[in-house]
C-alpha positions as semicolon CSV with decimal commas, in nm:
position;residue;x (nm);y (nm);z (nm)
1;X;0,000;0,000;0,000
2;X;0,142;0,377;-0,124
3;X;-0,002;0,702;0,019
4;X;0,032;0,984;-0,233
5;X;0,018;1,347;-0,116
6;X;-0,063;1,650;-0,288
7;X;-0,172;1,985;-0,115
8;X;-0,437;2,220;-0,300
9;X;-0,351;2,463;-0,520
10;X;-0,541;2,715;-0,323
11;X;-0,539;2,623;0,063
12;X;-0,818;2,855;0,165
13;X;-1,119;2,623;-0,079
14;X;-1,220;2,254;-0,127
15;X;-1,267;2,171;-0,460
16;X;-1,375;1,896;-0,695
17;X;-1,093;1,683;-0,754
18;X;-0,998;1,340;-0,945
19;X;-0,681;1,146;-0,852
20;X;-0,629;0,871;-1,077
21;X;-0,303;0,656;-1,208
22;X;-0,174;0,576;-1,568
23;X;0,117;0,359;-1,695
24;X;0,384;0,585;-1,883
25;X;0,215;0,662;-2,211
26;X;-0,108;0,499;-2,115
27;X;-0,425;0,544;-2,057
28;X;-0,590;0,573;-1,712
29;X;-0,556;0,248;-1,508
30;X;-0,742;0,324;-1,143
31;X;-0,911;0,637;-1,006
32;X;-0,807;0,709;-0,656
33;X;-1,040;0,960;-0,591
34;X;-1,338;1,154;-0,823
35;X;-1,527;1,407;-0,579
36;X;-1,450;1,690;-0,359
37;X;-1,155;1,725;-0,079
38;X;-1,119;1,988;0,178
39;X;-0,872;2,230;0,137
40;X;-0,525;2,192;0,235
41;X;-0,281;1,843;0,233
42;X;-0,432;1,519;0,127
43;X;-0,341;1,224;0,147
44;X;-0,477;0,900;-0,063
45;X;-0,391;0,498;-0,061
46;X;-0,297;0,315;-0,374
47;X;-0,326;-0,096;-0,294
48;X;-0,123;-0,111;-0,647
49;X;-0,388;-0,267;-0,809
50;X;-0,571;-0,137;-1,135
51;X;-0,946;-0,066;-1,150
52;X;-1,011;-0,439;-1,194
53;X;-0,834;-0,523;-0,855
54;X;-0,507;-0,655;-1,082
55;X;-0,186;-0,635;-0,920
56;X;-0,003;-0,365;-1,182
57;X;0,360;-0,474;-1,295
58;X;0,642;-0,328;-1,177
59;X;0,711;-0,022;-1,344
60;X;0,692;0,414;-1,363
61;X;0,323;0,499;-1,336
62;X;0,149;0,840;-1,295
63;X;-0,052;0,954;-1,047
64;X;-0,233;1,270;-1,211
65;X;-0,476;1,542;-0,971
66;X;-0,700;1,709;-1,156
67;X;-0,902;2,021;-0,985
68;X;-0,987;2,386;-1,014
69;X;-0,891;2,397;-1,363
70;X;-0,511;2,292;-1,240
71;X;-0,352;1,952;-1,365
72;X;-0,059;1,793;-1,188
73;X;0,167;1,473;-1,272
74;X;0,364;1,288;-1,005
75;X;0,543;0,982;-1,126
76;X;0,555;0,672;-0,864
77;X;0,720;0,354;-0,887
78;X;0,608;0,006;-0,802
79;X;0,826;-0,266;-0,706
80;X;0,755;-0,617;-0,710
């Protein structure tokens, strides 16, 4: 299990926001989250599976936040 943190883009509002994970080049594997957060740090589990509870290989994946118009990439890696 991974815990991936991100702090909003604008402390003082919650917003709508969707966390979700793609291989490299791919398209979107899992959705962490898809709703609204409070303001301020978050922090969200990935189990390292895929939206079809699959183990993912080992590998570079990213994690991408989407809210208030903003779009952010993190890059994780998983180890098996």
């Amino acid at each position: 299990m991974s815990s991936i943190c991100s702090a909003a883009p604008e402390p003082s509002k919650a917003s709508s926001n969707r966390r979700s994970v793609h291989p490299t080049g791919g398209e979107r594997i899992a959705v962490l989250h898809d709703g609204w957060l409070p303001a301020g740090r978050q922090e969200i589990a990935w189990d390292g599976q895929d939206s079809a509870g699959v183990e993912v290989a080992s590998g570079v994946y990213l994690v991408e936040t989407q809210g208030n118009g903003d779009r952010i990439t993190a890059k994780v890696a998983v180890l098996r």
